[in-house]
DRENDO-1510 file (C-alpha; in Angstrom, 1 decimal, always signed):
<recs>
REC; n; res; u; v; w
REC; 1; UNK; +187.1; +220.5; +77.4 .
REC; 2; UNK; +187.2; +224.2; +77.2 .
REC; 3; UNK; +188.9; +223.9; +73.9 .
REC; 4; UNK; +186.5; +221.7; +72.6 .
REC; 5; UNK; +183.4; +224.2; +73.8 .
REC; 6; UNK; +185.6; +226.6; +72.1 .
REC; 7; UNK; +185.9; +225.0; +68.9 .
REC; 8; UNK; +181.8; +224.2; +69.3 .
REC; 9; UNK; +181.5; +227.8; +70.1 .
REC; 10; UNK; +183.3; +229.0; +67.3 .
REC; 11; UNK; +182.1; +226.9; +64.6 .
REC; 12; UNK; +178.5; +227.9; +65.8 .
REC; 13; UNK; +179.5; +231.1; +65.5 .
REC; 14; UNK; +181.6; +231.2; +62.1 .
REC; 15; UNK; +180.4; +228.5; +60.3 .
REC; 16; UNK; +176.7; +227.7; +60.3 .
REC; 17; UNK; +175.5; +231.8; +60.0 .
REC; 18; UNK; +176.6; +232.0; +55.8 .
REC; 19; UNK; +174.7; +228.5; +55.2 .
REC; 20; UNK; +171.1; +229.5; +57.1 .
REC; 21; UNK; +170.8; +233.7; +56.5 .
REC; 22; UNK; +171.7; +234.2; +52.7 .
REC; 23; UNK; +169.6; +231.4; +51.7 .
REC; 24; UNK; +166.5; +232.8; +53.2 .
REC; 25; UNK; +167.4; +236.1; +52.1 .
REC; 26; UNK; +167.6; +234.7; +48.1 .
REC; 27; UNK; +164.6; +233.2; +48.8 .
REC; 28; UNK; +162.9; +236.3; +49.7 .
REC; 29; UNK; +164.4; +237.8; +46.6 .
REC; 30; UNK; +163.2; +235.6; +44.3 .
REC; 31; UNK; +159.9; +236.0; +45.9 .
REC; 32; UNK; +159.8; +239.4; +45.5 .
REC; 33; UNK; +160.7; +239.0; +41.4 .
REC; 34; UNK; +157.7; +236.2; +40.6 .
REC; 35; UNK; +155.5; +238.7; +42.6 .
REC; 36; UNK; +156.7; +241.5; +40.3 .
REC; 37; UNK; +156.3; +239.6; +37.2 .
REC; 38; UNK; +153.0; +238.6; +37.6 .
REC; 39; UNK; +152.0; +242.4; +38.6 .
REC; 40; UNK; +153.7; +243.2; +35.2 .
REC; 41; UNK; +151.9; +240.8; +32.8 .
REC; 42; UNK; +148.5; +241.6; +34.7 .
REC; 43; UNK; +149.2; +245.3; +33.9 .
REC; 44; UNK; +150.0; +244.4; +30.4 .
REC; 45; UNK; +146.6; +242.0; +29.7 .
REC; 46; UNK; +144.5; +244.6; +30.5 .
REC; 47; UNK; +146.3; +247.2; +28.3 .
REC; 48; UNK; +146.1; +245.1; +25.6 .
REC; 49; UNK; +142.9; +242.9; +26.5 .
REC; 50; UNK; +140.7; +245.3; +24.5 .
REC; 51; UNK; +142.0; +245.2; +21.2 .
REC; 52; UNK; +142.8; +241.7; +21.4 .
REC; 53; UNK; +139.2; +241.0; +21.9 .
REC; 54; UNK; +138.6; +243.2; +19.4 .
REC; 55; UNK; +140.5; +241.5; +16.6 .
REC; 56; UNK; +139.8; +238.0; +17.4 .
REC; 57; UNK; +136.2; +239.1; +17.1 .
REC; 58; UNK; +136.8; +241.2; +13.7 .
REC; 59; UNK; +138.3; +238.1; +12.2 .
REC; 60; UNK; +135.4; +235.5; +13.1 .
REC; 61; UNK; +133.6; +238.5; +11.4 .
REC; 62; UNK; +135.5; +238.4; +8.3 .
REC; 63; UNK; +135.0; +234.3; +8.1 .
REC; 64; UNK; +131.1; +234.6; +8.6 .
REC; 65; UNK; +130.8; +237.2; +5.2 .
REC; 66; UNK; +128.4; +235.6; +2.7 .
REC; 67; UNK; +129.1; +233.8; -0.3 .
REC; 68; UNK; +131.4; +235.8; -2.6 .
REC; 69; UNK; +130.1; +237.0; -6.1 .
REC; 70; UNK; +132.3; +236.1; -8.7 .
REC; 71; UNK; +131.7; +237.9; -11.8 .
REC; 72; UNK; +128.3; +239.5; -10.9 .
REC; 73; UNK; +127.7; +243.1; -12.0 .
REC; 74; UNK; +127.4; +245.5; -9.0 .
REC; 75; UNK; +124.2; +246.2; -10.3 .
REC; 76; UNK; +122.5; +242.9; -9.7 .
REC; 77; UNK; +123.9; +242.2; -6.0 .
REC; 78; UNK; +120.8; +243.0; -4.4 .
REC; 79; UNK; +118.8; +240.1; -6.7 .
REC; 80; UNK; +121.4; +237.6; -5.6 .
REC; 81; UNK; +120.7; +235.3; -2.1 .
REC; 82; UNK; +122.6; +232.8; +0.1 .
REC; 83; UNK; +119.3; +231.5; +1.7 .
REC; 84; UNK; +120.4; +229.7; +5.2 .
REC; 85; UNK; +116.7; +227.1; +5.5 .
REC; 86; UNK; +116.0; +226.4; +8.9 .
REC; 87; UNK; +114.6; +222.9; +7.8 .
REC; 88; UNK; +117.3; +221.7; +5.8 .
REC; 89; UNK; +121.0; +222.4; +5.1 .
REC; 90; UNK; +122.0; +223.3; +1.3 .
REC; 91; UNK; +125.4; +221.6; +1.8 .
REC; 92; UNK; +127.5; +221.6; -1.1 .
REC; 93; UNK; +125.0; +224.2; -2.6 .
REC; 94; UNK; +125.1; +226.8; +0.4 .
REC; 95; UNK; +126.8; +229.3; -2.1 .
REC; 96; UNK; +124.6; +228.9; -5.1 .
REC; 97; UNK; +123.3; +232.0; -5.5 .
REC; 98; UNK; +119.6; +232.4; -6.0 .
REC; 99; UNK; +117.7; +234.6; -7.6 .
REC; 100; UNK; +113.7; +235.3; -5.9 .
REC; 101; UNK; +110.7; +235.8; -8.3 .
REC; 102; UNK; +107.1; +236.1; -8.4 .
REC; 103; UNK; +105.0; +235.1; -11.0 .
REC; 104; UNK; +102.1; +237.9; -11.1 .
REC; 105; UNK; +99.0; +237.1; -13.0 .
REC; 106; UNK; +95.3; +236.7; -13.9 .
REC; 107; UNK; +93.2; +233.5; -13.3 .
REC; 108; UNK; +93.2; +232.0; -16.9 .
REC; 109; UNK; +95.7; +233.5; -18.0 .
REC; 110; UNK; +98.2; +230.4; -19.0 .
REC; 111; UNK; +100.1; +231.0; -15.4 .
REC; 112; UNK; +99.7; +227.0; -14.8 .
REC; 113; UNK; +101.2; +225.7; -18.0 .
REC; 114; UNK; +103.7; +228.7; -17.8 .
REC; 115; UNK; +104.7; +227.6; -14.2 .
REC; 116; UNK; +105.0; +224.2; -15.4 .
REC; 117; UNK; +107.5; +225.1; -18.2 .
REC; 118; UNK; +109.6; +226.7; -15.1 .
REC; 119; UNK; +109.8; +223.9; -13.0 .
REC; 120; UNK; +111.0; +221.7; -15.7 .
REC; 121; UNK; +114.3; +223.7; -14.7 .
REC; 122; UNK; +116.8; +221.6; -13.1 .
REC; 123; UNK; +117.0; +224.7; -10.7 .
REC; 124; UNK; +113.9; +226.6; -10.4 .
REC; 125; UNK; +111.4; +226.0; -7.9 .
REC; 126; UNK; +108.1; +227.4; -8.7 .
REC; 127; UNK; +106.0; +226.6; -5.5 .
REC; 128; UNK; +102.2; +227.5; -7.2 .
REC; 129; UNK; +99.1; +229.5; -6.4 .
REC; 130; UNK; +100.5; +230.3; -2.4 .
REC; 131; UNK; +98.0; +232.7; -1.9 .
REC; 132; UNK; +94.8; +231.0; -2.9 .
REC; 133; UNK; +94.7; +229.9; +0.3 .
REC; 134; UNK; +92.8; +232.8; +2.4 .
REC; 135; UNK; +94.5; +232.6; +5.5 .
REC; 136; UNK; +97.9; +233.1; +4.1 .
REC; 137; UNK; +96.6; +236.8; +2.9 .
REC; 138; UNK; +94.6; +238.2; +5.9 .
REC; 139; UNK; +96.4; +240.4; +6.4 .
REC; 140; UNK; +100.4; +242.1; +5.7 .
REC; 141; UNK; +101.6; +240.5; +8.2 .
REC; 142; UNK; +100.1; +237.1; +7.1 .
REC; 143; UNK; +101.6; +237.5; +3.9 .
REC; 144; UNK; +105.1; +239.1; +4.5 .
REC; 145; UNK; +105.1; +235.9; +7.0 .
REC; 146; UNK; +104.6; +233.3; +4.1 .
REC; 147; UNK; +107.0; +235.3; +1.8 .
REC; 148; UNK; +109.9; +235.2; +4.2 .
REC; 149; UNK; +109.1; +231.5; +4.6 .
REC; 150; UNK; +109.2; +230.8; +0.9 .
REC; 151; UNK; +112.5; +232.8; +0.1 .
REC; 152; UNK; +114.2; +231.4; +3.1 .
REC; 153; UNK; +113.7; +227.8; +1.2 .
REC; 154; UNK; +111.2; +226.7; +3.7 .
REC; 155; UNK; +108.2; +226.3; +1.5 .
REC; 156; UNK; +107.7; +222.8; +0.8 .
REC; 157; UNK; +106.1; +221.8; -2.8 .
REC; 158; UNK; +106.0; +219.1; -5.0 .
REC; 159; UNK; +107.9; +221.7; -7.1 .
REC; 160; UNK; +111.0; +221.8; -4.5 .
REC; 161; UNK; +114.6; +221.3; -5.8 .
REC; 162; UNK; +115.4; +222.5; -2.5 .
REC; 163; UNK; +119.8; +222.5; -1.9 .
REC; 164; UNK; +120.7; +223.1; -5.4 .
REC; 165; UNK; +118.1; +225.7; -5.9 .
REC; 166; UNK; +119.0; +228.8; -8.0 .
REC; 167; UNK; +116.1; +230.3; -8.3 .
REC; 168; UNK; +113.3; +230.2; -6.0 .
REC; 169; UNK; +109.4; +231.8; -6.2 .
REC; 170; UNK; +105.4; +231.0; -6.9 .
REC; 171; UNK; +102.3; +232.6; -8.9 .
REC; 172; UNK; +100.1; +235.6; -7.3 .
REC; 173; UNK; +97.1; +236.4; -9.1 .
REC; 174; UNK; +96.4; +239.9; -9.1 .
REC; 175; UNK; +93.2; +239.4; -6.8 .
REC; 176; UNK; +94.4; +237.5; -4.0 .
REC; 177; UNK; +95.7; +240.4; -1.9 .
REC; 178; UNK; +98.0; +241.8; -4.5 .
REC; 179; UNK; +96.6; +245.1; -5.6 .
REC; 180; UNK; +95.2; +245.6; -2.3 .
REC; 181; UNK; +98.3; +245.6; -0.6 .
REC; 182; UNK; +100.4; +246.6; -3.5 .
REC; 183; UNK; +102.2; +249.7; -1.7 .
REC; 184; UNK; +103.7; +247.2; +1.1 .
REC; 185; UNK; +104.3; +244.4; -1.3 .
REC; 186; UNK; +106.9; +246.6; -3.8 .
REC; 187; UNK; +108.9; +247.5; -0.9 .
REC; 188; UNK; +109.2; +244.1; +0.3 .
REC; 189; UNK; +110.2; +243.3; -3.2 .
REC; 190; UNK; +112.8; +246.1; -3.5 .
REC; 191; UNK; +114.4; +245.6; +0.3 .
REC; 192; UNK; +114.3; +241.5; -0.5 .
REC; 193; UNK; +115.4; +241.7; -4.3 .
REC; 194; UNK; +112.3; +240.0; -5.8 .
REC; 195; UNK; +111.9; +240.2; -9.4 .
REC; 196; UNK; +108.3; +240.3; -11.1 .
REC; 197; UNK; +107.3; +238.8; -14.1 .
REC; 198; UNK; +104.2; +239.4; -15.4 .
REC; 199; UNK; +102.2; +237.1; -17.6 .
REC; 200; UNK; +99.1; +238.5; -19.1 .
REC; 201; UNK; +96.6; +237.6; -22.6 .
REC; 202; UNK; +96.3; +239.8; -25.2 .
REC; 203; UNK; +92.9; +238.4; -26.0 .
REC; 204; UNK; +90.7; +238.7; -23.1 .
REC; 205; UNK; +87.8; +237.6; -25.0 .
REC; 206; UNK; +89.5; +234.4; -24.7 .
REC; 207; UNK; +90.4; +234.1; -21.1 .
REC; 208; UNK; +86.8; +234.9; -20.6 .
REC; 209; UNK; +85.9; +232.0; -22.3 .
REC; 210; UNK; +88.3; +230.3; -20.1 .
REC; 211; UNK; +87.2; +231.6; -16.6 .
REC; 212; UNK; +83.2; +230.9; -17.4 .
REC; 213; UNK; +84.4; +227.2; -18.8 .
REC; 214; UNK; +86.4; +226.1; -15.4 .
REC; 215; UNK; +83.8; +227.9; -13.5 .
REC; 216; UNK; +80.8; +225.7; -14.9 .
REC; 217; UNK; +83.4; +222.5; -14.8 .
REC; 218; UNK; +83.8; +223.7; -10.6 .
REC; 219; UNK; +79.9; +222.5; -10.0 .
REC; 220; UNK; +79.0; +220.0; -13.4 .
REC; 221; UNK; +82.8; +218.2; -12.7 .
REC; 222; UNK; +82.7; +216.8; -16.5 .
REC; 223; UNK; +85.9; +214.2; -15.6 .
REC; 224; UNK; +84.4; +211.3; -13.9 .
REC; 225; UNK; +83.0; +213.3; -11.3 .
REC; 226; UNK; +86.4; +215.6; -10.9 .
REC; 227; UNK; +86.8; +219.4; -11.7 .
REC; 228; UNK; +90.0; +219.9; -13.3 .
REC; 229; UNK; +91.7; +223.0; -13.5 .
REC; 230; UNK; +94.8; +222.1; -15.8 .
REC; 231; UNK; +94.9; +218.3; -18.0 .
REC; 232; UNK; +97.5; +216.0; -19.3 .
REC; 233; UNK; +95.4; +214.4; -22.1 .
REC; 234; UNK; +93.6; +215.3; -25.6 .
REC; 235; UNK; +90.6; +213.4; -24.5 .
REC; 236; UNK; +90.6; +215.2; -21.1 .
REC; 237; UNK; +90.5; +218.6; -22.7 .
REC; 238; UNK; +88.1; +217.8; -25.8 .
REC; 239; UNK; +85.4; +217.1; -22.9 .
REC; 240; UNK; +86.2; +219.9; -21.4 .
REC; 241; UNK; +86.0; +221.8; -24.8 .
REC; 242; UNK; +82.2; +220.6; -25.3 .
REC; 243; UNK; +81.0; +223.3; -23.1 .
REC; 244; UNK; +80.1; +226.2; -25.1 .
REC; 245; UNK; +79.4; +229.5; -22.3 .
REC; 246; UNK; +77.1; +232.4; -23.1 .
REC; 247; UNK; +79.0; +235.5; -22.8 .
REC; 248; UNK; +76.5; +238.7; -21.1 .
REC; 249; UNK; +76.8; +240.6; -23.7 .
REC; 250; UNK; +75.5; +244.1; -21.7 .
REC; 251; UNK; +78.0; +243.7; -19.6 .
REC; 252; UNK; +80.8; +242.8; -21.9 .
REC; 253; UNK; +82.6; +245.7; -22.9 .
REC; 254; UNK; +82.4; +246.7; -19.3 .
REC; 255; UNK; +83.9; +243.2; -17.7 .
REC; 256; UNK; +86.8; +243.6; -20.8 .
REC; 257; UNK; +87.9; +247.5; -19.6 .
REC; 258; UNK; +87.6; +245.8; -15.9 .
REC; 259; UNK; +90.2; +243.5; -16.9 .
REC; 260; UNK; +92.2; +246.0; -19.1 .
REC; 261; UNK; +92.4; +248.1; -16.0 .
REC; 262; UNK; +93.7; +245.7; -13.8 .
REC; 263; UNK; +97.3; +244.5; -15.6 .
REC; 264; UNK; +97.4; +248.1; -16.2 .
REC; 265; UNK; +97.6; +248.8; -12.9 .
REC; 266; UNK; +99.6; +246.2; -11.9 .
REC; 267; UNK; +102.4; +247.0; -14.4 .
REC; 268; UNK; +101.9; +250.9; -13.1 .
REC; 269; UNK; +102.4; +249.7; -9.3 .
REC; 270; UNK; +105.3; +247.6; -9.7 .
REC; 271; UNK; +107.0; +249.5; -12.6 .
REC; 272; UNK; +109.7; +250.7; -10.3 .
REC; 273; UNK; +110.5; +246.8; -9.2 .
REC; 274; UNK; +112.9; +244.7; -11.2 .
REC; 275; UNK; +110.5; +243.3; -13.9 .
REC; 276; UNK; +109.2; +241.9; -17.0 .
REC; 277; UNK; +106.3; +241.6; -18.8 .
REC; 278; UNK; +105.1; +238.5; -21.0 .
REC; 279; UNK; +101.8; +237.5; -23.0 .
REC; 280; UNK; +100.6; +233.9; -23.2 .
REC; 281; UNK; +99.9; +234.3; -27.0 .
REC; 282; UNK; +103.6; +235.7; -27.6 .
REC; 283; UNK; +105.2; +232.5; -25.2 .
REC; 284; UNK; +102.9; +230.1; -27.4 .
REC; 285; UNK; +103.3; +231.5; -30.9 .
REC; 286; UNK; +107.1; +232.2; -30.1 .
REC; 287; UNK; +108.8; +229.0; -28.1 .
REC; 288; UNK; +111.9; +230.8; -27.7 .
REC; 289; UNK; +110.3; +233.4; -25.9 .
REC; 290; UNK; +111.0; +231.7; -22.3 .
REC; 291; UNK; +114.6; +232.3; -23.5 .
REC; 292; UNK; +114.3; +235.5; -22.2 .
REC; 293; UNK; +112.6; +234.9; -18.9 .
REC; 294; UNK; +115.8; +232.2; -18.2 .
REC; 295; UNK; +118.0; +235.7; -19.3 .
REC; 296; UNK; +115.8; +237.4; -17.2 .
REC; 297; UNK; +116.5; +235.1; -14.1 .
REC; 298; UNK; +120.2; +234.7; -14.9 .
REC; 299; UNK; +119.9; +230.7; -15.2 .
REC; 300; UNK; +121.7; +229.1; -17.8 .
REC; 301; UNK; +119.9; +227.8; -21.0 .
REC; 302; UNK; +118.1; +224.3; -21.0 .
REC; 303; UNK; +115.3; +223.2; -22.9 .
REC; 304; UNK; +111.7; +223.7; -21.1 .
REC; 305; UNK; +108.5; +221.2; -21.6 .
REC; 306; UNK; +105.0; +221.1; -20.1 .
REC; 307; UNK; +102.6; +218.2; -19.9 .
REC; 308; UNK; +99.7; +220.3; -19.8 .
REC; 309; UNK; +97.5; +220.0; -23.0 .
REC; 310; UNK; +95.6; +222.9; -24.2 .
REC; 311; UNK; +91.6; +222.8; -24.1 .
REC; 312; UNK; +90.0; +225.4; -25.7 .
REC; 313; UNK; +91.9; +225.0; -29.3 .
REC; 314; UNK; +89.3; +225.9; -31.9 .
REC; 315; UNK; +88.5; +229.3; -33.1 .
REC; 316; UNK; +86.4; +231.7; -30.8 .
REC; 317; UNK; +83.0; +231.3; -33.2 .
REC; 318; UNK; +82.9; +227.8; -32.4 .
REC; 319; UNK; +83.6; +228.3; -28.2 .
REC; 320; UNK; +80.9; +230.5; -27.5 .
REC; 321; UNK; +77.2; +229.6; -27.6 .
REC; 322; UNK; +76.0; +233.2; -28.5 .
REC; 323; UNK; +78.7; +234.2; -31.0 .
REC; 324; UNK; +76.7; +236.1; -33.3 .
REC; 325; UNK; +75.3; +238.5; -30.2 .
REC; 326; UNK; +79.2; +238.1; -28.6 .
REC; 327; UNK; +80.3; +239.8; -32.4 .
REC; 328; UNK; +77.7; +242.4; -32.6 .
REC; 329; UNK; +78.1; +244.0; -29.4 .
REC; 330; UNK; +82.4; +243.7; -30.1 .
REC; 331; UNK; +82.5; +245.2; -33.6 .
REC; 332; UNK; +83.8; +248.7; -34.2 .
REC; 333; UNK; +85.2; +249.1; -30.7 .
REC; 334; UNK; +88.3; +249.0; -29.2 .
REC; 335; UNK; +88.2; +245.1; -28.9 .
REC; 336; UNK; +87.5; +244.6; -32.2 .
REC; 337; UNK; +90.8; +242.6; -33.1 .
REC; 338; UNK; +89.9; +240.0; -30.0 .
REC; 339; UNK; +87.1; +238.4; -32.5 .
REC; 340; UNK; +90.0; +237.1; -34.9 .
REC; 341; UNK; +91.9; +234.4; -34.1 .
REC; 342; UNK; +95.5; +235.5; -32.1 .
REC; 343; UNK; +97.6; +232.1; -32.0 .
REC; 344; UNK; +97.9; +228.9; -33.6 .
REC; 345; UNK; +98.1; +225.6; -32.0 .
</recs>
């Protein structure tokens, strides 16, 4: 018995110690080490955290740059536009580049049939008079408003090619809000890349004829009871051309150096914008003359047409009820030469 409580003793003793106190001993160890590591690699995240974020963020910079330009002259970067519409997606089109535009005229002027000629572009959208409507130019803020809206691609028109649109604008005449707020209007067309074109008459004896004929079609609406601006047919636009105004003549000189004034001023105002300046008689006489407003708007070459038919075709002697007075008062001035006729049809 006492051997056997020795043997117990000393197997207690010698043999179970090595299995139970170096195995909680490694296990401290090892505890020690994972707490260690993890200490390390927190030390090392926030070392490096920073510039980590910062180049993750620098390369979902990179991917968000615009459209590229492929062989665009530095010099006409700020007239090209990636447009992103809130209304629509351009899809396929989102890096067609557009070019913006304004068409800046005088009532009369041949800015309808001119407009109409654009839009027969597969990709120009020409969006119309915009600002005929008063509310849209109140005030600056009304009109930088409706600007931003129509070169963002939200404007909708009949004229709308929307996704594939390459280049994008309207018609302002000179009077609605133009030359009031000229000063604010060429900086928003310098910081936004808008290019002007101009479209003026030579002869303003003959858009005077023009403005008193639609102006006496507003109240006698010759067309079945309609007042039409702009028409499609011949027979439209010889009952249009039976009204024959008579022209003040003590105020005519005056009303002609009026209008003079007011393209001169325009082109002065907006001669430091990207622009160009066209006359209805040189477009009509000269067909290839849109040519260079295509040129002018970087779009490639396609044949333009316009269903509007002309109305006032006959020479100026046979337009005007008091001709003989109308030549009188005209003869030996400067406006002379606007008593011949200037086109042919």
């Amino acid at each position: 018995m006492m051997e056997d409580c020795c043997y117990f003793n000393k197997d207690s003793l010698i043999i179970k110690p090595p299995k139970k106190y170096p195995l909680v001993l490694w296990m401290a160890v090892l505890a020690l080490v994972m707490i260690s590591g993890v200490y390390i690699c927190v030390l090392c995240l926030k070392q490096r955290g920073i510039p980590a974020t910062s180049n993750v963020i620098k390369v979902r910079f990179k991917e968000l740059q615009p459209c590229p330009h492929p062989g665009i002259p530095q010099s006409e970067v700020p007239y090209v536009h990636y447009p992103e519409p809130t209304t629509y997606s351009r899809n396929e089109c989102a890096c067609t580049p557009v070019r913006f535009f304004a068409i800046l005229s005088m009532q009369r002027s041949g800015s309808g049939w001119f407009e109409t000629l654009l839009n027969s572009h597969v990709n120009v959208s020409s969006n119309g008079e915009i600002f005929s409507v008063k509310e849209r130019r109140n005030n600056i803020s009304s009109i930088m408003h409706t600007l931003d809206k129509v070169y963002n691609l939200d404007w909708y028109s009949s004229a709308s090619k929307n996704e594939c649109t390459a280049a994008v604008g309207f018609k302002w005449m000179l009077n609605q809000g133009l030359m009031q707020h000229h000063d604010e209007i060429v900086k928003y067309f310098k910081r936004r890349g808008v290019s002007a074109i101009f479209l003026f008459r030579r002869n303003l004896l003959r858009r005077m004829v023009s403005v008193l004929a639609n102006t006496h079609d507003r109240d006698a609406k010759q067309l079945n009871g309609t007042h039409k601006a702009h028409v499609h047919s011949k027979d439209e636009a010889d009952v249009l051309a039976r009204y024959k105004p008579t022209i003040n003549t003590t105020l005519l000189v005056a009303k002609l150096e009026q209008m003079h004034k007011c393209g001169a001023d325009a082109l002065e105002y907006f001669k430091t914008t990207r622009h160009i300046a066209l006359y209805y008689e040189d477009l009509v006489n000269k067909r290839n003359k849109v040519k260079d407003v295509l040129k002018f708007l970087r779009l490639p070459k396609r044949k333009l047409s316009s269903r509007h038919v002309k109305i006032h075709t006959r020479p100026l002697s046979d337009q005007v009820e008091n001709w003989d007075a109308v030549y009188n008062t005209l003869k030996g001035t400067e406006y002379e030469s606007f008593l011949h006729a200037d086109y042919q049809m």
